[in-house]
mmCIF file of the C-alpha atoms, coordinates in Angstrom:
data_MODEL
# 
_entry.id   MODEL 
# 
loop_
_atom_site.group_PDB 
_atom_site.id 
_atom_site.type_symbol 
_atom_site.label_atom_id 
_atom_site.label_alt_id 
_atom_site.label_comp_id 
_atom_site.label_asym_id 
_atom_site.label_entity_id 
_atom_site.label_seq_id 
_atom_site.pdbx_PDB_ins_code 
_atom_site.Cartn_x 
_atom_site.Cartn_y 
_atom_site.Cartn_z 
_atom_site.occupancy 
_atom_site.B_iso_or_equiv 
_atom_site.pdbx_formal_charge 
_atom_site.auth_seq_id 
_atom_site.auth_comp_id 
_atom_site.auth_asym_id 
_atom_site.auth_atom_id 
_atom_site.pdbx_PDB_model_num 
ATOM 1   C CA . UNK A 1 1   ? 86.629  112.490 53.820  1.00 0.00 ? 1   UNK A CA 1 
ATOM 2   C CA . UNK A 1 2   ? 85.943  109.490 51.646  1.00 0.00 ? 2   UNK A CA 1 
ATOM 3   C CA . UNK A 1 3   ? 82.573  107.651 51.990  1.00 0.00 ? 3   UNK A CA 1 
ATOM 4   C CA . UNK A 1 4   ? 84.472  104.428 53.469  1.00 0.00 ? 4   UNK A CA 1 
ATOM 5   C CA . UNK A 1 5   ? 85.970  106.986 56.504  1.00 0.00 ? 5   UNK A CA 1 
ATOM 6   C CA . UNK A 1 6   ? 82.977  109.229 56.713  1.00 0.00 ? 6   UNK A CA 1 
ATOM 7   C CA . UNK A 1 7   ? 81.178  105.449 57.048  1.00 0.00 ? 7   UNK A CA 1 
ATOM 8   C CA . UNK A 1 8   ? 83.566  104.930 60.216  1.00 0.00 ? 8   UNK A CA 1 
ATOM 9   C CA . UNK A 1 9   ? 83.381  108.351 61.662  1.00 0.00 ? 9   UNK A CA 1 
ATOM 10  C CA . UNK A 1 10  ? 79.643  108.093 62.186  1.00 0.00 ? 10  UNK A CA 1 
ATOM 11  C CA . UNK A 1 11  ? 79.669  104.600 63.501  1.00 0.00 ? 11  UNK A CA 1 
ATOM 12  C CA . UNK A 1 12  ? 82.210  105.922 65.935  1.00 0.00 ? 12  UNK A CA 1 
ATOM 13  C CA . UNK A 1 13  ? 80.207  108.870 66.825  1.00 0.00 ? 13  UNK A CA 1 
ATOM 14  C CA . UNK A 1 14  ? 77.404  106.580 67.359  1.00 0.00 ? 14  UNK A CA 1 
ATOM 15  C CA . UNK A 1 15  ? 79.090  104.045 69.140  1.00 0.00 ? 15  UNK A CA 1 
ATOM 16  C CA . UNK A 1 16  ? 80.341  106.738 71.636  1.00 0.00 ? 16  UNK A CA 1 
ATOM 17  C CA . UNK A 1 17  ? 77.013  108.453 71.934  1.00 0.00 ? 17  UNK A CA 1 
ATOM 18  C CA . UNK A 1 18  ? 75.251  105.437 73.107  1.00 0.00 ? 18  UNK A CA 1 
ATOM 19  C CA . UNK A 1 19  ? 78.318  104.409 75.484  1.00 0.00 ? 19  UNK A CA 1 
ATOM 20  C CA . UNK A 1 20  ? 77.716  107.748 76.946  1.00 0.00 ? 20  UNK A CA 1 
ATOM 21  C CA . UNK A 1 21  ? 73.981  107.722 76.788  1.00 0.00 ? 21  UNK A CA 1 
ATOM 22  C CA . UNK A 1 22  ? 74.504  104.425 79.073  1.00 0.00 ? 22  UNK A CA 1 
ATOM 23  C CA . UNK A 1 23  ? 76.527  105.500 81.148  1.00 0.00 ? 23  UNK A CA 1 
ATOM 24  C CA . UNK A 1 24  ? 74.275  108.502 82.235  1.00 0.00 ? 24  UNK A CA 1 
ATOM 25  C CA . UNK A 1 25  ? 71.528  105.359 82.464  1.00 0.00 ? 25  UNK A CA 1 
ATOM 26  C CA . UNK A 1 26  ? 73.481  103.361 85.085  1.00 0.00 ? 26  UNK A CA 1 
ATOM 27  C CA . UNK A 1 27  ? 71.904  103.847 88.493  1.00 0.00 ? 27  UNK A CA 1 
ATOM 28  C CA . UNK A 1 28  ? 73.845  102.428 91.039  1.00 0.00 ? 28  UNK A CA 1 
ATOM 29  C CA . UNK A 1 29  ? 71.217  102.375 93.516  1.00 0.00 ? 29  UNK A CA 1 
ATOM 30  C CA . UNK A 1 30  ? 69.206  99.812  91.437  1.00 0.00 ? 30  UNK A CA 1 
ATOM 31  C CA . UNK A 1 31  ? 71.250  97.975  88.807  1.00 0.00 ? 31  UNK A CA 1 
ATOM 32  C CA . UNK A 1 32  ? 69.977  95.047  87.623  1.00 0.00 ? 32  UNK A CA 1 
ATOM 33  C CA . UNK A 1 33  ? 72.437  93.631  85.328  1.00 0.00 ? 33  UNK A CA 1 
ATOM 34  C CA . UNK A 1 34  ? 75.739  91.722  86.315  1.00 0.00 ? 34  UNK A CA 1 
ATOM 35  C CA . UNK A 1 35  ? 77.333  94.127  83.929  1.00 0.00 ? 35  UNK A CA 1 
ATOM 36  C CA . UNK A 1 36  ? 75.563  96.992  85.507  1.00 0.00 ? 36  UNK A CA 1 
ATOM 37  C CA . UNK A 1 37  ? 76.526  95.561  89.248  1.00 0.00 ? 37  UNK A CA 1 
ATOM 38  C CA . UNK A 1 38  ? 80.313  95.566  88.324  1.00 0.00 ? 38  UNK A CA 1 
ATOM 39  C CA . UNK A 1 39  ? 80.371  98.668  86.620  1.00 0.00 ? 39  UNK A CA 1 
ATOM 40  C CA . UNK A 1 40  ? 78.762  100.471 90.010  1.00 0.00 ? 40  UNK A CA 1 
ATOM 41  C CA . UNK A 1 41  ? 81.128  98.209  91.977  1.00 0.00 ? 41  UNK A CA 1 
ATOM 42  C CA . UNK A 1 42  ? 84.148  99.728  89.688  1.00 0.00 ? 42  UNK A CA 1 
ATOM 43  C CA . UNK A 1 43  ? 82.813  103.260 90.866  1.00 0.00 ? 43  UNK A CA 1 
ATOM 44  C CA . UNK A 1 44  ? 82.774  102.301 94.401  1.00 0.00 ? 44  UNK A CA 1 
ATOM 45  C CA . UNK A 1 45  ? 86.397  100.892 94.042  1.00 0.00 ? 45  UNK A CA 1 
ATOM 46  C CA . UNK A 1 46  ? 87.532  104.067 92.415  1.00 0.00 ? 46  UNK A CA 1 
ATOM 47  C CA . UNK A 1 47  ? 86.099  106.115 95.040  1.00 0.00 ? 47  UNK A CA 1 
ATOM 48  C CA . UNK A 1 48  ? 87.251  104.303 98.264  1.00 0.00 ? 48  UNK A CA 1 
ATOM 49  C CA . UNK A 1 49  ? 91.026  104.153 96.140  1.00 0.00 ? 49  UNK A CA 1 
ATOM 50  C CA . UNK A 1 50  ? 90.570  108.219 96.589  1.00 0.00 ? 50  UNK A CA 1 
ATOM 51  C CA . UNK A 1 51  ? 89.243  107.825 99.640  1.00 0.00 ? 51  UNK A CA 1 
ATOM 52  C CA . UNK A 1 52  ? 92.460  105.593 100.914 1.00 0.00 ? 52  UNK A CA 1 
ATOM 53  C CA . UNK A 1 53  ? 94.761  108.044 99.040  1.00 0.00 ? 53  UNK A CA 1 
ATOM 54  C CA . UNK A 1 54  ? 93.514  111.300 100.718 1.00 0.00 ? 54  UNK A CA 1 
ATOM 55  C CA . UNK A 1 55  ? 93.410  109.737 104.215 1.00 0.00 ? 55  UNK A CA 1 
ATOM 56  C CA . UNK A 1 56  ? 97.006  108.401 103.432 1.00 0.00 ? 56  UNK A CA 1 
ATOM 57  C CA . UNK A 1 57  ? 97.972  111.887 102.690 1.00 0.00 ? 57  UNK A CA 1 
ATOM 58  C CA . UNK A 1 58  ? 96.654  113.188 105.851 1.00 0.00 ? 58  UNK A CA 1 
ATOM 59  C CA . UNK A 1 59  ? 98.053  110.919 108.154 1.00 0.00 ? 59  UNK A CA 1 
ATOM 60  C CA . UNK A 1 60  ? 101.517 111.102 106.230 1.00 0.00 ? 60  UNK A CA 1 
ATOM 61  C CA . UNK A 1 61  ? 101.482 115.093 107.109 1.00 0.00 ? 61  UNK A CA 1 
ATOM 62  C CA . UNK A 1 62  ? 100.915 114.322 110.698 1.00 0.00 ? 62  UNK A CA 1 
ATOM 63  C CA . UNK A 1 63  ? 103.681 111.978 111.414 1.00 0.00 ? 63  UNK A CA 1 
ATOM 64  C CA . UNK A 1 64  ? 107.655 112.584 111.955 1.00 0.00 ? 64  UNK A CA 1 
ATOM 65  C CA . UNK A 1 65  ? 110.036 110.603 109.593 1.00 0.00 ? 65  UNK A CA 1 
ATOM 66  C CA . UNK A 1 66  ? 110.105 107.193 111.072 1.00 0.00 ? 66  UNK A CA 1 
ATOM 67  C CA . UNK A 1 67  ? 106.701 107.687 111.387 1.00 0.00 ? 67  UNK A CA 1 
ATOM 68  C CA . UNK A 1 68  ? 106.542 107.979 107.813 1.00 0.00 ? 68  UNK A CA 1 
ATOM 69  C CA . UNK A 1 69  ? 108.966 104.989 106.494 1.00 0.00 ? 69  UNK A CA 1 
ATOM 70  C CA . UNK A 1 70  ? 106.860 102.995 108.727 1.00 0.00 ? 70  UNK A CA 1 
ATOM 71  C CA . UNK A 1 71  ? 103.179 103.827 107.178 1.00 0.00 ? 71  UNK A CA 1 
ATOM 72  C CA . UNK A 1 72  ? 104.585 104.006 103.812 1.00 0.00 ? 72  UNK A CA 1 
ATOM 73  C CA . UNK A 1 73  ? 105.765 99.809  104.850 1.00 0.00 ? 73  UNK A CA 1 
ATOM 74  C CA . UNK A 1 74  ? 102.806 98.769  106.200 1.00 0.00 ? 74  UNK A CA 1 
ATOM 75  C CA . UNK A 1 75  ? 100.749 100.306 103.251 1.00 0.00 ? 75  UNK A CA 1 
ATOM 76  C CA . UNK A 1 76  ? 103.615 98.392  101.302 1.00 0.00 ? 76  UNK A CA 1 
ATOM 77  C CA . UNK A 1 77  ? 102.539 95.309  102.638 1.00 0.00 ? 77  UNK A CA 1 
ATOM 78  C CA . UNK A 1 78  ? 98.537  95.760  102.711 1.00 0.00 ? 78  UNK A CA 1 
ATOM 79  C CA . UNK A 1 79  ? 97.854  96.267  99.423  1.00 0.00 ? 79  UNK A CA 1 
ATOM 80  C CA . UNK A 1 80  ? 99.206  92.867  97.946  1.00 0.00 ? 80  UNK A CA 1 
ATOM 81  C CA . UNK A 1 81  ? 97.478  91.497  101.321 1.00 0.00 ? 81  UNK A CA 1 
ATOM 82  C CA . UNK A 1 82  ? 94.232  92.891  99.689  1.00 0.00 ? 82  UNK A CA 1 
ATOM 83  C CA . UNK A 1 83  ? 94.652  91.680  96.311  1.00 0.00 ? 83  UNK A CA 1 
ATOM 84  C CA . UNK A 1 84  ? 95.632  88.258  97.206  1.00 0.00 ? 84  UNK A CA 1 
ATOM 85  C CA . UNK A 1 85  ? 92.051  88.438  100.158 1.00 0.00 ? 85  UNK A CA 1 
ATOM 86  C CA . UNK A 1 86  ? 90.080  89.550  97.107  1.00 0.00 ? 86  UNK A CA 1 
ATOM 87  C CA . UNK A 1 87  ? 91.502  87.157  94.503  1.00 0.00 ? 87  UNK A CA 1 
ATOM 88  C CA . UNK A 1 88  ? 90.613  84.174  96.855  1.00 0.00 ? 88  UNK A CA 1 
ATOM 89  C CA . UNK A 1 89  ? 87.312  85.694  97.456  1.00 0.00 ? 89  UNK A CA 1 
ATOM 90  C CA . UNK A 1 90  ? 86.575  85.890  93.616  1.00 0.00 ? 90  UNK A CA 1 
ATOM 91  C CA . UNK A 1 91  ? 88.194  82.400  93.392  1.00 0.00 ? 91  UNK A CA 1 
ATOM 92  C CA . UNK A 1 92  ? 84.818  80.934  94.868  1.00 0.00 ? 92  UNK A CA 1 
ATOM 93  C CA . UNK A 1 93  ? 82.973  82.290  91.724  1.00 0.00 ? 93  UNK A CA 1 
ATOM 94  C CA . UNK A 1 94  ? 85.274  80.846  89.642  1.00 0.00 ? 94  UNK A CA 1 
ATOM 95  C CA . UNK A 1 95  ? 84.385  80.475  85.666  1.00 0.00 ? 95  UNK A CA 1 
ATOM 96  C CA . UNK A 1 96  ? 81.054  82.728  87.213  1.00 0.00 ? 96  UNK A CA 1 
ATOM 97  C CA . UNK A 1 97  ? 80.055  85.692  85.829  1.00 0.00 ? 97  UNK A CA 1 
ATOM 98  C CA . UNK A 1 98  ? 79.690  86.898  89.491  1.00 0.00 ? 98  UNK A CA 1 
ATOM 99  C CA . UNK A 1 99  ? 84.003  86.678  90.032  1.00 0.00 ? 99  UNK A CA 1 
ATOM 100 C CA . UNK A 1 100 ? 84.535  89.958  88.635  1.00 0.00 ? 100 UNK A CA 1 
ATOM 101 C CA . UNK A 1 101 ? 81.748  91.403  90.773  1.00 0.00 ? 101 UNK A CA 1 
ATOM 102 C CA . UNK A 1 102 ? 83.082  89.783  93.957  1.00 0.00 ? 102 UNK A CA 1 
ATOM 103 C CA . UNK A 1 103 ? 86.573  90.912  93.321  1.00 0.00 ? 103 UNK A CA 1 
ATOM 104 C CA . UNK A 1 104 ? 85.685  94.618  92.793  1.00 0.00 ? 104 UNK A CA 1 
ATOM 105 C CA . UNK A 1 105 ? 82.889  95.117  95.924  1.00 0.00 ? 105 UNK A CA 1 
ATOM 106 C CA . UNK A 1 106 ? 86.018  93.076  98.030  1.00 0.00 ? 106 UNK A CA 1 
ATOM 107 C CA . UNK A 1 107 ? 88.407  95.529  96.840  1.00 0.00 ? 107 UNK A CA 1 
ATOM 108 C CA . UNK A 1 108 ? 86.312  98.297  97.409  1.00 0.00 ? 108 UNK A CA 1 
ATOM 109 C CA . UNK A 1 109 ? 85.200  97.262  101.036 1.00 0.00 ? 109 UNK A CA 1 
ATOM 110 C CA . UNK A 1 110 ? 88.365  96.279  102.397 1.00 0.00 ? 110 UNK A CA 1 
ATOM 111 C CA . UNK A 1 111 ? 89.803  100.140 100.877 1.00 0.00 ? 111 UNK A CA 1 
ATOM 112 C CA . UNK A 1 112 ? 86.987  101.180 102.466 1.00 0.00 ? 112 UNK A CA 1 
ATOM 113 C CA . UNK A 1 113 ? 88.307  99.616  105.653 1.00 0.00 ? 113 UNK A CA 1 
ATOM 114 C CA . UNK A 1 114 ? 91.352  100.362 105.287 1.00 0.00 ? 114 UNK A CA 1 
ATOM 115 C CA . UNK A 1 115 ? 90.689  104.211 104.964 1.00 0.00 ? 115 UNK A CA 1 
ATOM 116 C CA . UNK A 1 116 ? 89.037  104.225 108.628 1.00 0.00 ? 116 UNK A CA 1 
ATOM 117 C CA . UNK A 1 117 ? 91.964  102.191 110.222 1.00 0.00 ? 117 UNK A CA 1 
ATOM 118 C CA . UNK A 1 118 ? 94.058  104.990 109.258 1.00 0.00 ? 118 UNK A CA 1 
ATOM 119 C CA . UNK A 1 119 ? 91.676  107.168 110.500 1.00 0.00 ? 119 UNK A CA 1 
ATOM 120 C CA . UNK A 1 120 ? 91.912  105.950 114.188 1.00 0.00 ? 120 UNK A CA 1 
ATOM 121 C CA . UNK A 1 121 ? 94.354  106.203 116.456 1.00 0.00 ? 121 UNK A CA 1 
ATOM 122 C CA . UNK A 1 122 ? 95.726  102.618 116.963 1.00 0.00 ? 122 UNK A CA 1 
ATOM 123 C CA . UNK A 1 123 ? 96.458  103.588 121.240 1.00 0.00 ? 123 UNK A CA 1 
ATOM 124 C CA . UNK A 1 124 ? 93.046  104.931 121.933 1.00 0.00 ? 124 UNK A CA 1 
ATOM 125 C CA . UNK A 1 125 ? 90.445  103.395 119.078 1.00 0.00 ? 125 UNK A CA 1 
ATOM 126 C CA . UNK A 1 126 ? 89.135  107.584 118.766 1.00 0.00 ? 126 UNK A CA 1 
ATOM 127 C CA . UNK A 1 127 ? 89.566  109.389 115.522 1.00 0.00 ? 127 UNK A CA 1 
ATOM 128 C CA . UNK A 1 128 ? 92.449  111.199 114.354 1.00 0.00 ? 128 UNK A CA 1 
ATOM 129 C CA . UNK A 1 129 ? 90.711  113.440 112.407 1.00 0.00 ? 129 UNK A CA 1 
# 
């Protein structure tokens, strides 16, 4: 390795070291930054997304065909419904550095909310599972 490349390989290395040095920093419970607020709110996104996916897959095993086609619509049509709710909600912090943060905790509540619709029966309001 020539000095020039052994010269990049450490800043890499060190670069990555304190990205994951960070990242083992970030406490969600407490962040204080804007940058630390929209990572956490990227985490909480990310989770209720696998949170919505699971419960998806759950109720899809319970349900006949036509039961099926019809989830697999409506799901069709909620998720651009979400996007375009969380959009206008981040539109109010335009040019703000808070618009990225509003758009992730939106996406991540209303997946949130989404999971426990699916959860409950839409007849009797109780739990499916």
């Amino acid at each position: 390795m020539t000095g020039h490349g052994r010269t990049r390989f450490i800043l890499a290395l060190a670069s990555s070291l304190i990205m994951t040095a960070s990242a083992y920093a970030l406490d969600c419970q407490n962040p204080v930054t804007t940058v630390d607020m929209s990572e956490c709110a990227a985490i909480a996104y990310q989770k209720a997304d696998e949170e919505l996916n699971d419960v998806y897959q759950q109720l899809r095993s319970m349900l006949d065909e036509p039961g099926k086609l019809l989830l697999r619509d409506t799901q069709r049509a909620w998720i651009p419904y979400r996007d375009a709710e969380c959009a206008r909600v981040a539109d109010t912090f335009r040019g703000g550095s808070m618009a990225g943060l509003a758009h992730l905790s939106c996406l991540s509540e209303m997946t949130s909310r989404r999971s426990t619709e699916l959860r409950t029966d839409p007849a009797t309001g109780e739990p499916l599972f």
